[in-house]
Backbone bond lengths (Angstrom), bond angles and torsions (degrees), N, CA, C in turn:
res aa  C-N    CA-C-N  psi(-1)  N-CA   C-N-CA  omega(-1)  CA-C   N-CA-C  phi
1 X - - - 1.462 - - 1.519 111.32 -
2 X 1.407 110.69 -33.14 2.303 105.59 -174.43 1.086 73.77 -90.79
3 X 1.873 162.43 -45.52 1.127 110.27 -149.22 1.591 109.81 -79.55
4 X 1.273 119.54 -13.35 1.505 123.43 -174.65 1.768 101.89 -83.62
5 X 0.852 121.87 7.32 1.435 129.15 -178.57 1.325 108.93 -102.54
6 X 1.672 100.72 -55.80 1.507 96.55 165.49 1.648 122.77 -70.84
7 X 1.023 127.57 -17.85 1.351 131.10 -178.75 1.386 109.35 -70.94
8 X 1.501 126.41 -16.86 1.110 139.16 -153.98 1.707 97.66 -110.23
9 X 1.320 126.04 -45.12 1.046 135.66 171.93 1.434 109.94 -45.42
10 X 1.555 103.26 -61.08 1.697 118.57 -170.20 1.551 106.02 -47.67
11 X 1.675 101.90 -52.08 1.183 108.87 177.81 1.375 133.86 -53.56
12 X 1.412 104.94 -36.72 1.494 121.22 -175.57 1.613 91.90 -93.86
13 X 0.961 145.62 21.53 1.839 146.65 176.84 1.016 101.69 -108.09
14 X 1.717 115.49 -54.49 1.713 135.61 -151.16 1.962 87.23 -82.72
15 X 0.972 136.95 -49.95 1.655 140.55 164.48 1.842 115.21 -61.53
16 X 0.894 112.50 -14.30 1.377 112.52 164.59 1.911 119.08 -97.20
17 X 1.420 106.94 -13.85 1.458 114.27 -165.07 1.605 93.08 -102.34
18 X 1.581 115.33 -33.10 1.306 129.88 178.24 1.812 111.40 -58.33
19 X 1.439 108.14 -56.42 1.435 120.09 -172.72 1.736 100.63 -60.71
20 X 1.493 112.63 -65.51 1.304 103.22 -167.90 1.875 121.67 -66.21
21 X 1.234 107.06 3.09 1.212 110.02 175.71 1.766 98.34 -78.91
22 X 1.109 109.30 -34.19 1.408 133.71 -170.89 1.797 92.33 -49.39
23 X 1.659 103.49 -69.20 1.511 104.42 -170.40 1.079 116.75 -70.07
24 X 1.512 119.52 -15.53 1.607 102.73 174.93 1.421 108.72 -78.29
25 X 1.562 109.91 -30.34 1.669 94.95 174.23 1.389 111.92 -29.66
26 X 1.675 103.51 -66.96 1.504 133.85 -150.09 1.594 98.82 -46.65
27 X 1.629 95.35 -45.64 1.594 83.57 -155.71 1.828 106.20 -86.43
28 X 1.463 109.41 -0.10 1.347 119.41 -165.23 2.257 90.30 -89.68
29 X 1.189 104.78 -14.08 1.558 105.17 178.80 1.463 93.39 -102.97
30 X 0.847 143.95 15.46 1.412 136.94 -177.44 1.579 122.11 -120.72
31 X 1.772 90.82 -24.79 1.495 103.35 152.17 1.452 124.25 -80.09
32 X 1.413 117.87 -43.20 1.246 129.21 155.44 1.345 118.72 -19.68
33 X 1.786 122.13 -63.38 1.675 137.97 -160.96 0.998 106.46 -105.21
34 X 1.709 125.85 -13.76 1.350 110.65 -163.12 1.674 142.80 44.84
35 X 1.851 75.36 31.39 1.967 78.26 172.41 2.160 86.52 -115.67
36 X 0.773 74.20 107.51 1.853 110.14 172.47 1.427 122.91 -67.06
37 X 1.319 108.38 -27.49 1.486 124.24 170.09 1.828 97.07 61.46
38 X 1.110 119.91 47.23 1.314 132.98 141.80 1.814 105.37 96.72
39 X 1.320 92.46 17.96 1.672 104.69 178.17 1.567 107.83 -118.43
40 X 1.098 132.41 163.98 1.416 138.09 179.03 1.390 108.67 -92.03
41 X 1.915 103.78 147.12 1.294 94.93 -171.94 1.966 131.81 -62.83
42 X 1.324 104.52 -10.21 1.374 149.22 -167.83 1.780 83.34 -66.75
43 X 1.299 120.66 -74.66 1.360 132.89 173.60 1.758 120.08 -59.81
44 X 0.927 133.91 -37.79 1.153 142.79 155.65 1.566 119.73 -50.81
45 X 0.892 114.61 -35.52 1.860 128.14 170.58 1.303 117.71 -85.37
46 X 1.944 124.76 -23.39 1.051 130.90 145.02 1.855 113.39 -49.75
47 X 0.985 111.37 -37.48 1.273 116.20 -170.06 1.240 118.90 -73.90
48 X 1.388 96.74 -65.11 1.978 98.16 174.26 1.576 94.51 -66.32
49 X 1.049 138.76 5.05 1.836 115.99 170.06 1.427 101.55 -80.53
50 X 1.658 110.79 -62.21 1.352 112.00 173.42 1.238 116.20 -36.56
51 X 1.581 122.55 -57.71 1.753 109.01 -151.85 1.686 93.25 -71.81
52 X 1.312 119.91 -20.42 1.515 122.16 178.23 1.363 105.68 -50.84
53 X 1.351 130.55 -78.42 1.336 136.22 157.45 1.629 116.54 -2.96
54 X 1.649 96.51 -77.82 1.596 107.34 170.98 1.165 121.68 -37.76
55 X 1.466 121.70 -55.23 1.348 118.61 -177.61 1.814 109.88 -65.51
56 X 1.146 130.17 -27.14 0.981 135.66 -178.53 1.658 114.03 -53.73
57 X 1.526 94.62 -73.22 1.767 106.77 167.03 1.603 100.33 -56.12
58 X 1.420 138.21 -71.35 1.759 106.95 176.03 1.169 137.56 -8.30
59 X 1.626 104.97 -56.50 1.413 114.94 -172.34 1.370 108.29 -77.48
60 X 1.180 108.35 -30.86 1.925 110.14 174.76 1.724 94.61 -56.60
61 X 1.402 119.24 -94.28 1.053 97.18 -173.66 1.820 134.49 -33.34
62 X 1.092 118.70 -65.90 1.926 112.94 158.05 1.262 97.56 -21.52
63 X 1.460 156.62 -37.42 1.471 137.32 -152.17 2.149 90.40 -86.65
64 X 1.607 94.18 -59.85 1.273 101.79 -172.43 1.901 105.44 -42.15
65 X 1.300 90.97 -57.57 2.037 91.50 -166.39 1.439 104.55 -49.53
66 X 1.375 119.02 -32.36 1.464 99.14 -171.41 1.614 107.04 -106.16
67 X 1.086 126.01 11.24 1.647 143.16 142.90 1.502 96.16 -54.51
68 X 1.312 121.96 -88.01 1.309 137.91 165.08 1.945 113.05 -13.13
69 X 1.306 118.79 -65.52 1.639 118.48 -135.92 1.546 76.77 -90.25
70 X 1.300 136.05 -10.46 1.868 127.35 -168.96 1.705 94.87 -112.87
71 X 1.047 124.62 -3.06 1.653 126.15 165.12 1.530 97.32 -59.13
């Protein structure tokens, strides 16, 4: 049962570290073209800072779970 818990974690970590890499692309081409999708570029750079951040703490945790799931 914990190892399917942890397997589930990893999984649900490894899909959360996947997506936001996703938005920083997005928002890192959006600074690039300046199509903003109806926000200012001012706000858009708030964004990719944050999801930067985010992805950061993600991957911290992903480090711990799979520290964790090989204990």
């Amino acid at each position: 049962m914990e190892d399917n818990i942890k397997q589930k974690a990893f999984s649900k970590m490894y899909s959360k570290v996947y997506f936001s890499k996703i938005k920083i692309k997005e928002y890192e081409q959006s600074m690039i073209t300046g199509a903003h999708g109806g926000v200012t570029e001012t706000e858009t750079k708030i964004c990719l800072d944050s999801e930067k951040i985010n992805l950061k703490v993600l991957q911290y945790i992903q480090k711990l779970i799979i520290n964790n799931k090989y204990e």
